[in-house]
Backbone as XML, in Angstrom:
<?xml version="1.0"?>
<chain id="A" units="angstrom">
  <residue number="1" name="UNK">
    <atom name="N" x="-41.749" y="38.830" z="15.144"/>
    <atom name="CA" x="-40.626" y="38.025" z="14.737"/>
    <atom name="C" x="-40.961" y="36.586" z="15.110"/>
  </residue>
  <residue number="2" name="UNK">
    <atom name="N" x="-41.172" y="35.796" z="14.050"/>
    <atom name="CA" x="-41.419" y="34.279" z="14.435"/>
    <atom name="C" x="-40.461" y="33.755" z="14.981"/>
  </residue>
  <residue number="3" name="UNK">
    <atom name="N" x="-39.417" y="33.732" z="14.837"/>
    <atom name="CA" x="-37.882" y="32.996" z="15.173"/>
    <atom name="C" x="-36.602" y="34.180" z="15.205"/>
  </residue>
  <residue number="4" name="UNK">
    <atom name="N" x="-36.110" y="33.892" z="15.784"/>
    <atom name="CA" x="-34.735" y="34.528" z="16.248"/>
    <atom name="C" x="-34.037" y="34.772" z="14.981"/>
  </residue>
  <residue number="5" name="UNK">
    <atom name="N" x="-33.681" y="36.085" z="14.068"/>
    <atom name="CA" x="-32.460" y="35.897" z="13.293"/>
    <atom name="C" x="-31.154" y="35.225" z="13.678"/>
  </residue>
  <residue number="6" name="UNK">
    <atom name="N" x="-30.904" y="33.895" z="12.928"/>
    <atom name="CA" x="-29.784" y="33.293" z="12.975"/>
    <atom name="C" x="-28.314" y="33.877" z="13.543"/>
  </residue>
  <residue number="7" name="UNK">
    <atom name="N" x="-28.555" y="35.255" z="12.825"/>
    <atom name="CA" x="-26.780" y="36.454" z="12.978"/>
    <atom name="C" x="-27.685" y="36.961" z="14.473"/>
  </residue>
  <residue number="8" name="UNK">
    <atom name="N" x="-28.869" y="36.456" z="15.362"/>
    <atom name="CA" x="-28.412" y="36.642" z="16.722"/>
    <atom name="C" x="-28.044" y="36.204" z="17.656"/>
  </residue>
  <residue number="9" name="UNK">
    <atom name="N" x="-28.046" y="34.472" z="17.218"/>
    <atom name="CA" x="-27.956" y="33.534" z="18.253"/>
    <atom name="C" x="-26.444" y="32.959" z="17.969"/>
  </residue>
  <residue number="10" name="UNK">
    <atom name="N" x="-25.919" y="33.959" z="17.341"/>
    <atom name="CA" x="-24.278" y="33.037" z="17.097"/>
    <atom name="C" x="-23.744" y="33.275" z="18.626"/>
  </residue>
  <residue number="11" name="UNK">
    <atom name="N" x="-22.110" y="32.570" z="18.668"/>
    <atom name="CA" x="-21.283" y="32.469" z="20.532"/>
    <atom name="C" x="-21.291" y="33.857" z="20.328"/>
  </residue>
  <residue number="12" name="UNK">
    <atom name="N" x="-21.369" y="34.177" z="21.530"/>
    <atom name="CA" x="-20.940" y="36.045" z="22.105"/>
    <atom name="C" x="-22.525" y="36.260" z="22.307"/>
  </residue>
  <residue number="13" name="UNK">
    <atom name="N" x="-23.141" y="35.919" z="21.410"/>
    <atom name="CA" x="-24.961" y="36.943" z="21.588"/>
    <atom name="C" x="-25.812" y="36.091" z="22.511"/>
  </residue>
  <residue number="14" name="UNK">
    <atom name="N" x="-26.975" y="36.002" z="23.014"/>
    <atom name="CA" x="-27.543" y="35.866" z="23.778"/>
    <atom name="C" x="-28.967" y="35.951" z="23.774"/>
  </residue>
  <residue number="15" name="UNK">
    <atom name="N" x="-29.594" y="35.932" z="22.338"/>
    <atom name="CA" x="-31.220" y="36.209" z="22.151"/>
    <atom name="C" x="-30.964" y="37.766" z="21.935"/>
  </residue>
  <residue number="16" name="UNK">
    <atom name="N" x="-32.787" y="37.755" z="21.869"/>
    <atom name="CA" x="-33.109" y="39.806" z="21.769"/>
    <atom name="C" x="-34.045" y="39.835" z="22.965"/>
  </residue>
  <residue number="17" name="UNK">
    <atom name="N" x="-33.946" y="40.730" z="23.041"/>
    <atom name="CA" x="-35.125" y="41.059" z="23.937"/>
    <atom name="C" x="-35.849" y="42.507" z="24.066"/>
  </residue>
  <residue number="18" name="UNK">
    <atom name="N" x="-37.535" y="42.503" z="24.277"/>
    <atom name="CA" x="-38.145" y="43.668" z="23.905"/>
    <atom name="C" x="-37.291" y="44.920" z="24.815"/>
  </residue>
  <residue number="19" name="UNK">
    <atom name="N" x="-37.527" y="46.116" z="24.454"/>
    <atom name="CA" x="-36.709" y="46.713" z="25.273"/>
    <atom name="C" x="-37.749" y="48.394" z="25.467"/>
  </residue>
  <residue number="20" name="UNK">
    <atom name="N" x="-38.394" y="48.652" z="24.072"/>
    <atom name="CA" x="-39.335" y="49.966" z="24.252"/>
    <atom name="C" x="-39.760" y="49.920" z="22.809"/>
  </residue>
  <residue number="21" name="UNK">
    <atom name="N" x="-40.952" y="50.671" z="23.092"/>
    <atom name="CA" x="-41.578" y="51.030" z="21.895"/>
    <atom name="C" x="-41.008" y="52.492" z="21.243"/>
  </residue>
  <residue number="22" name="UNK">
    <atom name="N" x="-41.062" y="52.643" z="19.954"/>
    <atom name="CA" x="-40.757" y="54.042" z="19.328"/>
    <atom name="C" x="-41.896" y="54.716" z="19.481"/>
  </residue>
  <residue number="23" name="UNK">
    <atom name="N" x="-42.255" y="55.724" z="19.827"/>
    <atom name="CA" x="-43.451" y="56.357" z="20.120"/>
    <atom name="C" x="-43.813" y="56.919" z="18.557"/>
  </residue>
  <residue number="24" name="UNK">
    <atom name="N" x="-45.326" y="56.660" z="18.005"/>
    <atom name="CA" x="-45.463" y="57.374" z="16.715"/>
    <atom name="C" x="-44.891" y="56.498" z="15.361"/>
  </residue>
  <residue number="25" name="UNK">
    <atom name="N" x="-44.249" y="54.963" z="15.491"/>
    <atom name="CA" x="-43.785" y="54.508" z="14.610"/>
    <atom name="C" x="-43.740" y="53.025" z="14.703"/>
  </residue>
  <residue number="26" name="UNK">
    <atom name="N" x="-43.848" y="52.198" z="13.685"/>
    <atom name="CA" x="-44.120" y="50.753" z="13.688"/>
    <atom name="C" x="-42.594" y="49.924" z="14.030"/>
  </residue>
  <residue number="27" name="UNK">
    <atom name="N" x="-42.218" y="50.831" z="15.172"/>
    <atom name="CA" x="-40.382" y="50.327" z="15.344"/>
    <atom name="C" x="-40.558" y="50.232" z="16.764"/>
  </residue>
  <residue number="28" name="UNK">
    <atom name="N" x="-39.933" y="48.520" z="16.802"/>
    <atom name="CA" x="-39.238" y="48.798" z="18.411"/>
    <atom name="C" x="-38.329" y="48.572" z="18.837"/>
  </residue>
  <residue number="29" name="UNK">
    <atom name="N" x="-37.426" y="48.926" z="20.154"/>
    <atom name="CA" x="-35.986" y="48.866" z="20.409"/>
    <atom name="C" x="-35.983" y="47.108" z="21.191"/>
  </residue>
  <residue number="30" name="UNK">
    <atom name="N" x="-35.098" y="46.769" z="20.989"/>
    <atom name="CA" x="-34.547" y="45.473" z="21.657"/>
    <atom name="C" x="-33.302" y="45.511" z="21.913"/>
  </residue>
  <residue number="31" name="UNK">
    <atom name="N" x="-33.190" y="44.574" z="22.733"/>
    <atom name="CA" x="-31.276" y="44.313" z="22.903"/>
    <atom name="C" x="-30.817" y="43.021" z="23.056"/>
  </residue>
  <residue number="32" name="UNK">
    <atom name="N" x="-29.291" y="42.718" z="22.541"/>
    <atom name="CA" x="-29.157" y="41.584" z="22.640"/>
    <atom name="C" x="-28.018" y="41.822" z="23.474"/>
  </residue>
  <residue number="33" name="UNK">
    <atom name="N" x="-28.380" y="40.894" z="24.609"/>
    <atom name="CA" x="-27.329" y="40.583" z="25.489"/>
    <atom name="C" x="-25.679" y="39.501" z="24.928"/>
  </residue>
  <residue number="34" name="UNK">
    <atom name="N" x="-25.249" y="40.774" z="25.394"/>
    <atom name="CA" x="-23.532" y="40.401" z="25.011"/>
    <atom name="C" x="-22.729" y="40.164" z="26.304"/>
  </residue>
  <residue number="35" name="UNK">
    <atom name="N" x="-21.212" y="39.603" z="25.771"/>
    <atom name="CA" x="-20.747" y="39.922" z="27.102"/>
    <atom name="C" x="-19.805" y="40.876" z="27.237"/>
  </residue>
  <residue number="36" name="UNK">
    <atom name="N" x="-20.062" y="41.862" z="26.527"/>
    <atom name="CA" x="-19.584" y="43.548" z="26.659"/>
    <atom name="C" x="-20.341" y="44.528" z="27.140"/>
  </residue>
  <residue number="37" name="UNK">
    <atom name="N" x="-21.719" y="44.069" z="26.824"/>
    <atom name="CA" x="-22.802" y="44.761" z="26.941"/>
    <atom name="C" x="-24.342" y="44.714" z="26.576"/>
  </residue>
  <residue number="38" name="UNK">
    <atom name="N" x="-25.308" y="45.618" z="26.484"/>
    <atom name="CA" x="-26.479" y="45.578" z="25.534"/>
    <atom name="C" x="-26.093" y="46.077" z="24.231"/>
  </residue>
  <residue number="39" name="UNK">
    <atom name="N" x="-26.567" y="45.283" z="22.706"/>
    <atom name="CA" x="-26.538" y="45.757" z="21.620"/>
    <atom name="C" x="-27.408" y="46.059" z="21.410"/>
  </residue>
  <residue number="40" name="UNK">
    <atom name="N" x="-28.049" y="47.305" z="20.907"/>
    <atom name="CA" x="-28.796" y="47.722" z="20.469"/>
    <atom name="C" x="-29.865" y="46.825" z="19.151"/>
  </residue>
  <residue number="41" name="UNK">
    <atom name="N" x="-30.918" y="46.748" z="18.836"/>
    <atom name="CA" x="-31.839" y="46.280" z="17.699"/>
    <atom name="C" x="-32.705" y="46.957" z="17.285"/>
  </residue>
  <residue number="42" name="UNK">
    <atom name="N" x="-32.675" y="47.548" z="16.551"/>
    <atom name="CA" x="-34.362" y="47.728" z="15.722"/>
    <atom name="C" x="-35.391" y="46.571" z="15.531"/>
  </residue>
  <residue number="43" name="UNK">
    <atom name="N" x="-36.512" y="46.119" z="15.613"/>
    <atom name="CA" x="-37.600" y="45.329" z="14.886"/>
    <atom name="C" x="-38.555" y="46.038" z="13.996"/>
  </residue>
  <residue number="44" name="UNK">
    <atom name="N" x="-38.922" y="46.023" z="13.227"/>
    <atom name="CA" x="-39.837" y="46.930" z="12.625"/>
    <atom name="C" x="-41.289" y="45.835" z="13.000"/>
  </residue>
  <residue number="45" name="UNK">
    <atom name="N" x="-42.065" y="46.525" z="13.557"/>
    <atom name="CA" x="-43.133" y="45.400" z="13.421"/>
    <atom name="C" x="-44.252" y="44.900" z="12.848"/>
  </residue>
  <residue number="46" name="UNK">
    <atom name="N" x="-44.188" y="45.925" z="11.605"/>
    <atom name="CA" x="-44.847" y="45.390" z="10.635"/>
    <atom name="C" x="-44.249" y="44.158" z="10.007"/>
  </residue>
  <residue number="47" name="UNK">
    <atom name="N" x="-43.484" y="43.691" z="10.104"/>
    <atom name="CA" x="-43.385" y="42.891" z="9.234"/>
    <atom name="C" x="-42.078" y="42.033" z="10.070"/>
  </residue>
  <residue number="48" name="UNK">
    <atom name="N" x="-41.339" y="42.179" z="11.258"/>
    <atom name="CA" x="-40.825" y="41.228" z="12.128"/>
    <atom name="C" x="-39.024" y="41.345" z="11.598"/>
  </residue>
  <residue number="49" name="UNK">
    <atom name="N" x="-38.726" y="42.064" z="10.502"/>
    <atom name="CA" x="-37.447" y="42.448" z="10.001"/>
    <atom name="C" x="-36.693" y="42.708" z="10.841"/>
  </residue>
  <residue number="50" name="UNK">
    <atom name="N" x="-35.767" y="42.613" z="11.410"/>
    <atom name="CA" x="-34.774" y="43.096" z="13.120"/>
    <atom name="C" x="-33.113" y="43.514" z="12.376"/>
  </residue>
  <residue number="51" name="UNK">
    <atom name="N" x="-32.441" y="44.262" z="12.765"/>
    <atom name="CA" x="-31.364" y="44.679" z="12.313"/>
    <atom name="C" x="-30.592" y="45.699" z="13.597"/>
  </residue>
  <residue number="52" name="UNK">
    <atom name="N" x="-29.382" y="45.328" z="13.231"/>
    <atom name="CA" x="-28.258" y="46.066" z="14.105"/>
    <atom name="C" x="-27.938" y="47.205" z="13.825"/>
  </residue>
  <residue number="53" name="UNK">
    <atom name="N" x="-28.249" y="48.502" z="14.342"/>
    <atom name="CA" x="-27.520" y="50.205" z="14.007"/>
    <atom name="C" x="-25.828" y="49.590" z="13.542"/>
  </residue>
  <residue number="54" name="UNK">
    <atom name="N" x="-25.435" y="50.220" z="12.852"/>
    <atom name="CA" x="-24.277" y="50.115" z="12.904"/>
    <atom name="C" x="-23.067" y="51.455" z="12.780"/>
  </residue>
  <residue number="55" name="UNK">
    <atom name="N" x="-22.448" y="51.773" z="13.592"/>
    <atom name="CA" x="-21.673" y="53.063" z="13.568"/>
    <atom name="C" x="-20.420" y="53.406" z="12.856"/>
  </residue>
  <residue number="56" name="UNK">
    <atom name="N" x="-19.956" y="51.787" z="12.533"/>
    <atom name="CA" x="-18.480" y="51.650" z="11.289"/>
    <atom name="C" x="-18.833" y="52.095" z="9.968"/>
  </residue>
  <residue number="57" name="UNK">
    <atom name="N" x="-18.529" y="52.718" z="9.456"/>
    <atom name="CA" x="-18.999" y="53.221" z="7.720"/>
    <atom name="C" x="-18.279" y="52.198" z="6.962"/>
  </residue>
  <residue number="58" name="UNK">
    <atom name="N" x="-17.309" y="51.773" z="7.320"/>
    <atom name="CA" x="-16.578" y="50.869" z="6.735"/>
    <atom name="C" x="-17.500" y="49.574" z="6.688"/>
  </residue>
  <residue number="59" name="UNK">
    <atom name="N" x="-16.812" y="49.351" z="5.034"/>
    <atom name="CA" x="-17.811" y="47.791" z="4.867"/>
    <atom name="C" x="-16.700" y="46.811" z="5.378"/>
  </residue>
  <residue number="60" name="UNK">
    <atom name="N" x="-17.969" y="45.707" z="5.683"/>
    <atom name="CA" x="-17.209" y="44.200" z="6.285"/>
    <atom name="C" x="-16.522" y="44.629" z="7.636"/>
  </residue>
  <residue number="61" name="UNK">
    <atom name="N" x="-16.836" y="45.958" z="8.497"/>
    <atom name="CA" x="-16.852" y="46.357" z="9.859"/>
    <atom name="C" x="-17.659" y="46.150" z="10.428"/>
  </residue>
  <residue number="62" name="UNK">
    <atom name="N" x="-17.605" y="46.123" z="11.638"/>
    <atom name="CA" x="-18.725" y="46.509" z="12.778"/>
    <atom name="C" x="-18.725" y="47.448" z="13.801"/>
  </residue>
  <residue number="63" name="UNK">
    <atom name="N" x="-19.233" y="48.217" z="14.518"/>
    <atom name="CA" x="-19.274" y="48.761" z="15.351"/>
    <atom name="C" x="-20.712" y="49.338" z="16.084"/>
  </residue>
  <residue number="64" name="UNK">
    <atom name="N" x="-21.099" y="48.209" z="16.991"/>
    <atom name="CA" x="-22.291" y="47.980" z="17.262"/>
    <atom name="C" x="-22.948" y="49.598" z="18.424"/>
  </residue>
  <residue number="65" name="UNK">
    <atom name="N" x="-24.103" y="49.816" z="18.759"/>
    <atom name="CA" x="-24.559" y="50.563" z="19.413"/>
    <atom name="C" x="-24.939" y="50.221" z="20.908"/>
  </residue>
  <residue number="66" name="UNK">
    <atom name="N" x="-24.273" y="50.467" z="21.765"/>
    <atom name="CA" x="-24.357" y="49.729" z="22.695"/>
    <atom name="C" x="-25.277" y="50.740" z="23.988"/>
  </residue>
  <residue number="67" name="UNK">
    <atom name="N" x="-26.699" y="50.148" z="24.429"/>
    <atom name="CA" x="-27.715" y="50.691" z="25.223"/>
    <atom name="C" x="-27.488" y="50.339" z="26.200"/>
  </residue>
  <residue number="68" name="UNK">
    <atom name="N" x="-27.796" y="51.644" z="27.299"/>
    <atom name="CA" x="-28.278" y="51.273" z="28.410"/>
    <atom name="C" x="-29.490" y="51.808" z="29.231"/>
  </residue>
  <residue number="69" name="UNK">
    <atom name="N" x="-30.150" y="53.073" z="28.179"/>
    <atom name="CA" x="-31.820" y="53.464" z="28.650"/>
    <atom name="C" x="-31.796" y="53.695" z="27.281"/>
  </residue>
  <residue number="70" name="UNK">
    <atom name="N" x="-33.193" y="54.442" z="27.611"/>
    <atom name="CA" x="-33.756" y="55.172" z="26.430"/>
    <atom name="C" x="-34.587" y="56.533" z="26.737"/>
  </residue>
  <residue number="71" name="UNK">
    <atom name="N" x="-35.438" y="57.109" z="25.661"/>
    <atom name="CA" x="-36.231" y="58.611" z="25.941"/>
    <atom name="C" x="-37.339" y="58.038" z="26.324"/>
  </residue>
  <residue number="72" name="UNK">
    <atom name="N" x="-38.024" y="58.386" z="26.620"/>
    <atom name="CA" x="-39.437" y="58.006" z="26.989"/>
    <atom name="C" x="-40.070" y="57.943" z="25.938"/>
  </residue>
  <residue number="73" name="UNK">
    <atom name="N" x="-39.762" y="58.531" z="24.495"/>
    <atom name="CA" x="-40.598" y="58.403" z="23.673"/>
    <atom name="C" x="-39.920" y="57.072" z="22.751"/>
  </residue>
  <residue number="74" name="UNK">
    <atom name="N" x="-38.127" y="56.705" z="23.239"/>
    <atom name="CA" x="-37.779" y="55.549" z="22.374"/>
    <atom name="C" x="-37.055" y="56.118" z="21.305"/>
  </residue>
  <residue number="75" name="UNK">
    <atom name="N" x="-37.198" y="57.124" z="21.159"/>
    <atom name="CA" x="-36.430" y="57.861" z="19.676"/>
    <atom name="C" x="-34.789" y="58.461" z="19.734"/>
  </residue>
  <residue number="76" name="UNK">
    <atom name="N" x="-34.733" y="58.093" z="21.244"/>
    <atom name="CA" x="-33.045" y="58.464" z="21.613"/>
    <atom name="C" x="-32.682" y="56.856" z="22.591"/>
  </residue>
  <residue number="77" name="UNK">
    <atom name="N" x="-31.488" y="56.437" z="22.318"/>
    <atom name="CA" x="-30.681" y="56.222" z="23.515"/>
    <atom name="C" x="-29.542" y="56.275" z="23.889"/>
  </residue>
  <residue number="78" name="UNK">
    <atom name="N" x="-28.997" y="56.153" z="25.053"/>
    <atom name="CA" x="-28.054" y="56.404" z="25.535"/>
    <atom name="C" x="-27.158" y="55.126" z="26.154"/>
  </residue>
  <residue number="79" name="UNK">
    <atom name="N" x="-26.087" y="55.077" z="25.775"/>
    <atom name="CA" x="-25.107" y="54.340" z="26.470"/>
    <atom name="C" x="-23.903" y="54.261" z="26.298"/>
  </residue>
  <residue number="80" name="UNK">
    <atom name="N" x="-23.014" y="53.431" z="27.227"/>
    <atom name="CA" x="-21.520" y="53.014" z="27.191"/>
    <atom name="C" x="-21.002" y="52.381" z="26.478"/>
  </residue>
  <residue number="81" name="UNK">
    <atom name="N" x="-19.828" y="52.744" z="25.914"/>
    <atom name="CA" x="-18.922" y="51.512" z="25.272"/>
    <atom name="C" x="-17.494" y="51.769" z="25.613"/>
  </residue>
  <residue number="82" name="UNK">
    <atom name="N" x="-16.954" y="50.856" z="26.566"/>
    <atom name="CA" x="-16.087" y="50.451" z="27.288"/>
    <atom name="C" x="-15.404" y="49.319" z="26.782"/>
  </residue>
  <residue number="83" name="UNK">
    <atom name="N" x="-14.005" y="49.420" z="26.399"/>
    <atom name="CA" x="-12.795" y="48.145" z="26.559"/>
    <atom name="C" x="-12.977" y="47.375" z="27.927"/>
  </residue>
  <residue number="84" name="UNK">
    <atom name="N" x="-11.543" y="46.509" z="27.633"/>
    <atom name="CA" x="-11.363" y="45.526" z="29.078"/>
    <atom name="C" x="-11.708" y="46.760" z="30.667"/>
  </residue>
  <residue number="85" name="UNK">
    <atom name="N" x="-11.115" y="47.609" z="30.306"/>
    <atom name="CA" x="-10.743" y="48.968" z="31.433"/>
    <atom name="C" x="-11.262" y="50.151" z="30.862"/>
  </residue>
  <residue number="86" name="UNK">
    <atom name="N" x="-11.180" y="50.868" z="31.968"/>
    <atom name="CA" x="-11.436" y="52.613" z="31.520"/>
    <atom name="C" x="-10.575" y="52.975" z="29.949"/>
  </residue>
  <residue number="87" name="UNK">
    <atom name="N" x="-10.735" y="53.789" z="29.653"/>
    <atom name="CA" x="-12.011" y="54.857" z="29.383"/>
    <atom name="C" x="-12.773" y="54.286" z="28.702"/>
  </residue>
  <residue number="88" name="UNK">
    <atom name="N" x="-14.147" y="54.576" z="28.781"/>
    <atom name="CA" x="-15.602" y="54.815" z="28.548"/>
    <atom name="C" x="-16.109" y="55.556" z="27.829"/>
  </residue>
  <residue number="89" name="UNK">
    <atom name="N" x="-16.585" y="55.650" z="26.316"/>
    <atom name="CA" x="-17.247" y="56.877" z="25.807"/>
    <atom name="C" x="-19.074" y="56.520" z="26.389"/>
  </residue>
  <residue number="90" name="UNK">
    <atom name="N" x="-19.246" y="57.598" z="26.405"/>
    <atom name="CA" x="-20.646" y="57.834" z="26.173"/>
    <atom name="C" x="-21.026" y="58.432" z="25.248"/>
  </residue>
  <residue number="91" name="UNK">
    <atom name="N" x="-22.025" y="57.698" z="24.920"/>
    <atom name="CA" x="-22.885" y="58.338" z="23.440"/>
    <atom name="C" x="-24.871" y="58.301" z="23.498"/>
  </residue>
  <residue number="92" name="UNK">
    <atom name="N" x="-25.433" y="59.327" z="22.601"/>
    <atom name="CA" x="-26.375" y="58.952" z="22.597"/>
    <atom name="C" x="-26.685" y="58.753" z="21.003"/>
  </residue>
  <residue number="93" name="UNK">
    <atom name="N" x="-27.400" y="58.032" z="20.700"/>
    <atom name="CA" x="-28.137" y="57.444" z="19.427"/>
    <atom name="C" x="-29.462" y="58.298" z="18.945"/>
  </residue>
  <residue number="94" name="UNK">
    <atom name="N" x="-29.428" y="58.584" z="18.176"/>
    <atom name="CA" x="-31.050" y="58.635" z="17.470"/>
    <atom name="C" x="-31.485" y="57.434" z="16.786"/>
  </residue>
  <residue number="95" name="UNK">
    <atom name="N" x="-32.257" y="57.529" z="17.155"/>
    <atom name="CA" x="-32.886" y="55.833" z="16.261"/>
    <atom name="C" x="-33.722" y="56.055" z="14.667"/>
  </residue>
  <residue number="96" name="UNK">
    <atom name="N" x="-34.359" y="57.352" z="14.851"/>
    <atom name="CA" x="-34.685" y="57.514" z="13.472"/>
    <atom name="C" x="-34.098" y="58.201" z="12.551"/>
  </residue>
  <residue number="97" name="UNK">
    <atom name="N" x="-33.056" y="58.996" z="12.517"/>
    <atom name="CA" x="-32.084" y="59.476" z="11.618"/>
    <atom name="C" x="-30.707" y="58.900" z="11.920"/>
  </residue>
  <residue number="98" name="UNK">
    <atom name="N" x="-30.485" y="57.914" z="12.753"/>
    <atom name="CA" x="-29.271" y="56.926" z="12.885"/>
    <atom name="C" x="-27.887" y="57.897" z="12.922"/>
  </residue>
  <residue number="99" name="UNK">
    <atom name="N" x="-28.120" y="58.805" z="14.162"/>
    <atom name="CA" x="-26.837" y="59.777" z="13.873"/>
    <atom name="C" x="-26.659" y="59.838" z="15.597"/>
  </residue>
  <residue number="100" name="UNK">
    <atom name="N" x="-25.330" y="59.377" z="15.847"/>
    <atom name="CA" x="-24.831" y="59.511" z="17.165"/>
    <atom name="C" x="-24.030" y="60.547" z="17.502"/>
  </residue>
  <residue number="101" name="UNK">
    <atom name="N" x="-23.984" y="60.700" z="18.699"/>
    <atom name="CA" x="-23.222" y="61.890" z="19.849"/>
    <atom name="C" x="-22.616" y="61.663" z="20.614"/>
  </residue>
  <residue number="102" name="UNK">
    <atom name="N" x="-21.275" y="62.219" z="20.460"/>
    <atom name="CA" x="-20.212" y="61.916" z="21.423"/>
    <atom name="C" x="-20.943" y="62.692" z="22.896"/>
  </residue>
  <residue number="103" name="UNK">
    <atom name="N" x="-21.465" y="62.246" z="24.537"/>
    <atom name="CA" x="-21.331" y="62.895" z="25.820"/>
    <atom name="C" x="-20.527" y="62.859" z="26.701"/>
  </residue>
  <residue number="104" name="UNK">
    <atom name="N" x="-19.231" y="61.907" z="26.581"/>
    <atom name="CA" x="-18.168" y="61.880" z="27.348"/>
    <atom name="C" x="-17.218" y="60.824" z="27.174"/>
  </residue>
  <residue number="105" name="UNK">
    <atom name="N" x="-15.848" y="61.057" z="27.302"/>
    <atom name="CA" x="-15.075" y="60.003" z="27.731"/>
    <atom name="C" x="-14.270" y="59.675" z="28.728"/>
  </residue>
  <residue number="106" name="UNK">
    <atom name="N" x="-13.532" y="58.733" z="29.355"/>
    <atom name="CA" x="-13.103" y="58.660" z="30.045"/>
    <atom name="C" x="-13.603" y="58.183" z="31.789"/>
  </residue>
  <residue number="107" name="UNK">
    <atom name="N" x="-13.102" y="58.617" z="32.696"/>
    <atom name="CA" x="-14.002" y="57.734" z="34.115"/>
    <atom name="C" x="-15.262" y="57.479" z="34.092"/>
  </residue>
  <residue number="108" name="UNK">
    <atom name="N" x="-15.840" y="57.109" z="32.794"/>
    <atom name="CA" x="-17.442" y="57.478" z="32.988"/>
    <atom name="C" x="-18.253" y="56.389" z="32.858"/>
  </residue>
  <residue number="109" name="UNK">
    <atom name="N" x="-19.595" y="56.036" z="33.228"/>
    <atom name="CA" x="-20.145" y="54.908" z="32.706"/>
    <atom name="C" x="-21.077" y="54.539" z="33.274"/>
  </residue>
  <residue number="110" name="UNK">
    <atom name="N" x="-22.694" y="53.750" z="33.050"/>
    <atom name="CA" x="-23.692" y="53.768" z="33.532"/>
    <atom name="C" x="-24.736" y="54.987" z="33.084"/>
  </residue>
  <residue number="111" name="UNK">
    <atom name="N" x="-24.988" y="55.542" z="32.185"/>
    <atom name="CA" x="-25.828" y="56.561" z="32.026"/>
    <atom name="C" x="-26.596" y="56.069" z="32.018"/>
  </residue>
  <residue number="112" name="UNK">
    <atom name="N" x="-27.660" y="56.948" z="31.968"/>
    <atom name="CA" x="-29.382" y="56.864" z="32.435"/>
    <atom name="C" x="-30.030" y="58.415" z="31.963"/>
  </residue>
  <residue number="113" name="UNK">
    <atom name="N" x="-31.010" y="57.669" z="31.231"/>
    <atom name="CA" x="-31.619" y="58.780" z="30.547"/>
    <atom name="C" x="-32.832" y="59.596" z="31.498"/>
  </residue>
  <residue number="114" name="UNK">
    <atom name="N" x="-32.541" y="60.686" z="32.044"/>
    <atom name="CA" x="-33.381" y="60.861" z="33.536"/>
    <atom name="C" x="-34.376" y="62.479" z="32.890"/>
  </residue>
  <residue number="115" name="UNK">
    <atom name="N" x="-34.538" y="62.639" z="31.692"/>
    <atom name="CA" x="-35.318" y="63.903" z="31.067"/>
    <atom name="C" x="-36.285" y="63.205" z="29.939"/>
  </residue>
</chain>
């Protein structure tokens, strides 16, 4: 990526930053620091293209993927998305078939991908 996509450096975002490689694929994870959290990024690096998972089906929505590890191989992650206060869902991501999993809600928060 020569330069920062523009839709990352708007108020609220904070840059990208490398975060893991996809094991087996020309993709890597990044995150952009928010002040809710880590957002999740794809880069593809063939060619420096970067884009946001997005979990809203709805157009002109958002609903970003929010990290806080990953698998060792990069092809899963896991994290929180938390309001002002409790409750907390946890979810994990697939990164190459873009299909998430509800692992908990409520008092929860901080996961860590430890398998």
């Amino acid at each position: 990526m020569r330069t920062l996509p523009a839709r990352f450096g708007t108020s609220g975002y904070y840059g990208v930053r490398p975060f893991r490689w996809v094991k087996g694929e020309p993709l890597m994870l990044a995150t952009i620091p928010t002040e809710w959290g880590l957002e999740l990024a794809l880069v593809d690096t063939r060619n420096g293209r970067a884009w946001k998972p997005d979990l809203d089906p709805r157009p002109r929505y958002a609903r970003p993927v929010y990290v806080d590890d990953a698998s060792g191989d990069g092809r899963h992650v896991v994290g929180a998305a938390c309001g002002a206060e409790m409750p907390c869902t946890i979810g994990s991501y697939s990164v190459l078939d873009g299909r998430r999993r509800h692992v908990a809600t409520g008092l929860v928060a901080y996961p860590d991908w430890n398998w």
